[in-house]
C-alpha positions in Angstrom: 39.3 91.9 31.3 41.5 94.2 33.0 40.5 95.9 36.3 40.5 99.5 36.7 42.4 99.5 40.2 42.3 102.8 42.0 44.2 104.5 44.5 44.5 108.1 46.2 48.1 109.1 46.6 48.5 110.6 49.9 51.6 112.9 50.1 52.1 113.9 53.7 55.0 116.4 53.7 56.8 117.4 57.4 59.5 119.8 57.5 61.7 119.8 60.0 63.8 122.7 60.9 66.9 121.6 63.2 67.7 124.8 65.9 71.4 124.4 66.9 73.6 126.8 69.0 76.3 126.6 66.6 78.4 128.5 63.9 77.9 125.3 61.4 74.6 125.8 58.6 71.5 124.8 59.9 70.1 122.0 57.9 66.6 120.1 58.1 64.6 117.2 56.9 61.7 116.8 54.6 59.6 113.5 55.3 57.6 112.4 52.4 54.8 109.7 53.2 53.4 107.9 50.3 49.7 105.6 50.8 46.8 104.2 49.3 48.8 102.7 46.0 48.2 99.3 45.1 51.0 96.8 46.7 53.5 96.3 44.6 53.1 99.8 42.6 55.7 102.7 43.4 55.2 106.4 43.6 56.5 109.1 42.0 56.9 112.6 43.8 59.3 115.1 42.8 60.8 116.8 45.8 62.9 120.6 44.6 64.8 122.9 46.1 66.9 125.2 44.8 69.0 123.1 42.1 67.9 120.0 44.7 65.9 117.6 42.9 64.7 114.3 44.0 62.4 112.0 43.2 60.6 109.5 45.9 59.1 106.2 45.0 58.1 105.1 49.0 57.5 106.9 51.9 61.2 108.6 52.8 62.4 111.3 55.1 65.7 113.1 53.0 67.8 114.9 55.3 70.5 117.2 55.7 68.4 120.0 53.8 69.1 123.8 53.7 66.5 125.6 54.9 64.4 127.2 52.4 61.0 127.0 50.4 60.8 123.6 48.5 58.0 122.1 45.8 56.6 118.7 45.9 55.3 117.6 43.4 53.3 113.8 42.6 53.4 112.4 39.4 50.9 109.9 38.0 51.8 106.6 38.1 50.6 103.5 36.2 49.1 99.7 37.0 49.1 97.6 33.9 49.4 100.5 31.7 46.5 102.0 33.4 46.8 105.7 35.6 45.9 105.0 38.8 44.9 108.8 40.1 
């Protein structure tokens, strides 16, 4: 008998907006924390901005960002072939 395993995905999102003195763009990072899955069993969060599109299985922070508005955006994942929410 298989056992119904859940988990709450936690998706922590930080911007961070980088202030520099400079003529170069100003660019940022986006860290995206993942918890509470099962160990062994990888998210699935689609980060977009723009025509940026990324999709993060762990906790990551992706960098070198243009500023802007961006959607994150979790995806359900499975354990066994069952959806662990």
């Amino acid at each position: 008998m298989l056992r119904t395993r859940s988990a709450a995905l936690s998706v922590l999102a930080m911007v961070v907006v980088l202030a520099a003195c400079s003529s170069s763009p100003q660019t940022g990072g986006l860290t995206v924390t993942l918890n509470g899955l099962p160990t062994g069993l990888n998210g699935s969060v689609t980060v977009a901005m723009g025509r940026y599109s990324h999709t993060v299985t762990s906790t990551t922070t992706l960098s070198g960002l243009a500023p802007g508005t961006s959607s994150i955006t979790p995806q359900a994942v499975t354990l066994r072939g069952e959806v662990a929410p």
